[in-house]
C-alpha positions, 0 to 999 in steps of 0.5 A, a space after each residue: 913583122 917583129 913589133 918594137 916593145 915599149 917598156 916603162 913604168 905606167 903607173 908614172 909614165 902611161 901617157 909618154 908610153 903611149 905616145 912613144 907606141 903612137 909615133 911606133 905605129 905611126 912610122 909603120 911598126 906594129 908596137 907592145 906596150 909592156 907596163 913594168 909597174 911595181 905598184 898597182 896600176 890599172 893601166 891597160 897594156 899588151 903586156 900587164 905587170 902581172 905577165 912580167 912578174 911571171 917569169 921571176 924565179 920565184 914567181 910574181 909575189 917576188 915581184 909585187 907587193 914590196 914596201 921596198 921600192 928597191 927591191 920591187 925594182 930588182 925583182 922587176 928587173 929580173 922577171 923582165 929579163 926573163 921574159 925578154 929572153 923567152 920572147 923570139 919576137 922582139 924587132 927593137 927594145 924602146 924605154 922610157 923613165 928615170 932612174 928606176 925605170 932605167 936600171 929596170 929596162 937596161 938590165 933586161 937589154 943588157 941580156 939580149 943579143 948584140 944586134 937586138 936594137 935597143 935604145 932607152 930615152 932616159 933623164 939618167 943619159 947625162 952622165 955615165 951610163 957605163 953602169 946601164 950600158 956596159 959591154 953591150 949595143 944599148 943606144 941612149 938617148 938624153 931625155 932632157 926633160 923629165 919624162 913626167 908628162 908631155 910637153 914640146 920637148 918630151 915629144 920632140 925627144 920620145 918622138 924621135 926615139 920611137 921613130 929610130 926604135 921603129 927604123 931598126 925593127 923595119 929594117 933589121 940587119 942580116 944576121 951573118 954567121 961563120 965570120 
């Protein structure tokens, strides 16, 4: 079975993380923690900021380290669509955040295959997300709150889009060819 990847900051956002891979396991589907943090975080993931920095084309020191948090969230963006692409394992894409994390995890979605699920609970969901979305199938949720600790709303809402992240890995859609 294909696990969900639960991506997000865990530098800023561990415990909703960690509930959001809770609720994935807790409706049946395995789940990896995949920490996306551009500064040092000593959070324990299936998947530490180091792995993903990896695979940018100039390797990690591009990715960690930066003043700049601009450009430490590009480069993050590009080592995670990388590594998202040399995975042949992902039954469904959940993330988790604001607006960093946001332009971090939809880029990265925007790159896989129509069909992939990937949904992204985000505080950037009320407005246009044209710019996150584009022509592709990411689903986004409105997290309504702040996703900054765990509350009746941030549970109910990451709750809910970790049980649909988990539906689509459980039941993943025939792929149909020649059509």
């Amino acid at each position: 079975m294909r696990p969900v990847y639960v991506i997000g900051t865990c530098d800023t956002k561990e415990a909703e993380l960690r509930y959001a891979v809770e609720r994935v396991e807790a409706a049946g589907a395995p789940a990896l923690l995949i920490d996306i943090s551009t500064t040092p975080c000593t959070a324990k993931a299936d998947v530490t900021p180091e792995m993903v920095a990896r695979h940018h084309s100039q390797g990690a020191d591009a990715v960690l380290g930066h003043p700049d948090r601009g450009r430490a969230v590009a480069a993050m963006a590009e080592a995670l669509t990388r590594f998202l692409l040399a995975r042949d394992d992902i039954g469904a894409v959940l993330g988790l955040g604001g607006g960093g994390n946001t332009s971090m995890v939809t880029e990265a979605m925007r790159a896989l295959p129509i069909g992939v699920p990937k949904l992204m609970v985000s505080t950037m969901a009320s407005g246009n997300v044209a710019p996150y979305v584009g022509p592709t199938d990411i689903m986004m949720t409105h997290a309504v709150a702040d996703v900054a600790g765990l509350n009746a709303i941030t549970r109910t809402v990451i709750g809910n889009a970790a049980h649909a992240a988990a539906g689509m890995a459980l039941n993943a859609v025939p792929q149909v060819t020649g059509e």
